[in-house]
Wavefront OBJ file of the C-alpha trace (Angstrom):
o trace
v 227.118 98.739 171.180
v 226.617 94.986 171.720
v 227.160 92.689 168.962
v 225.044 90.198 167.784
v 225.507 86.763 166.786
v 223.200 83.478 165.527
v 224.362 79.840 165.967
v 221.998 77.220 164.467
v 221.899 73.882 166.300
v 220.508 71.777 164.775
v 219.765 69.000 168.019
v 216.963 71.926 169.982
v 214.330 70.213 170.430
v 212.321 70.876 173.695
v 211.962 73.326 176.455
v 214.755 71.514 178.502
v 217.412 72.338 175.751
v 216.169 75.720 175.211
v 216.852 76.200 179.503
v 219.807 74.773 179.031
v 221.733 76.214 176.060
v 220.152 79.478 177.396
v 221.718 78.988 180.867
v 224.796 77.961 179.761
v 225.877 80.910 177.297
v 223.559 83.480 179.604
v 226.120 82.689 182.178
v 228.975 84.108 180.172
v 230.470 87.526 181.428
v 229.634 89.782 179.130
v 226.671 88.262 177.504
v 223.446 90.173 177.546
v 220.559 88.319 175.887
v 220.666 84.533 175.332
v 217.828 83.071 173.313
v 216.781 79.942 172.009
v 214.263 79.293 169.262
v 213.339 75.775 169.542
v 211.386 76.283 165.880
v 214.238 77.589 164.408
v 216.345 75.235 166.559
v 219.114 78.570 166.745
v 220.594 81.156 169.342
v 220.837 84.259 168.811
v 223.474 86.191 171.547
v 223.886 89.508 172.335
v 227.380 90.559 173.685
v 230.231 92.659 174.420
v 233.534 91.919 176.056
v 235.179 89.827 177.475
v 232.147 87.814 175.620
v 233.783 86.507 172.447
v 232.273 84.373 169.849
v 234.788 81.085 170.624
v 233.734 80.951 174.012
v 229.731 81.265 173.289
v 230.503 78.321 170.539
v 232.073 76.214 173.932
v 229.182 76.741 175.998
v 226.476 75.778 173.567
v 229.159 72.364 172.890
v 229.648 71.938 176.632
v 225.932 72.170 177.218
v 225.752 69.053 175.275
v 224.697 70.040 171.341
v 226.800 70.553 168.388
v 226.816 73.773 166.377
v 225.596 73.691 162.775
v 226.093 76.687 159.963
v 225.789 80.469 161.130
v 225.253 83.573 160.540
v 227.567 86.085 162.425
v 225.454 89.666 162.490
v 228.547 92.214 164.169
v 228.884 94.762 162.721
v 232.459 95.173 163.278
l 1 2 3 4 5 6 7 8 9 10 11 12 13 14 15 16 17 18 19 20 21 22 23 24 25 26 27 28 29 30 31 32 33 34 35 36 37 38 39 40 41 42 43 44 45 46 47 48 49 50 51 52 53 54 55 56 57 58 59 60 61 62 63 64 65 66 67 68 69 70 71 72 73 74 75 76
């Protein structure tokens, strides 16, 4: 069962960072669903392994934006 997880960031503002963030954790192995709300400036990620919380948080950072307060919704 995939888990789920939510990462606000706080600098979405547009379409553009919405393609990018989304292309940039979408791209992870194990990553199913990558979407950005550009209202709620957040991404929520669906995943299983090798797909690991630490290395969704580097994407969205190497992507260019900075990760505010979350809410991590696994329920393991």
């Amino acid at each position: 069962m995939p888990k789920a997880l939510i990462r606000a960031v706080p600098g979405i503002t547009c379409g553009q960072c919405r393609q990018a963030i989304e292309g940039a954790v979408g791209a992870l192995p194990g990553v199913t669903v990558a979407d950005v709300s550009t209202g709620a400036r957040a991404v929520a990620v669906l995943y299983d392994a090798p797909a690991e919380p630490a290395g969704i948080d580097a994407a969205i950072r190497g992507a260019g934006y900075r990760i505010g307060q979350y809410t991590d919704g696994s329920t393991s």
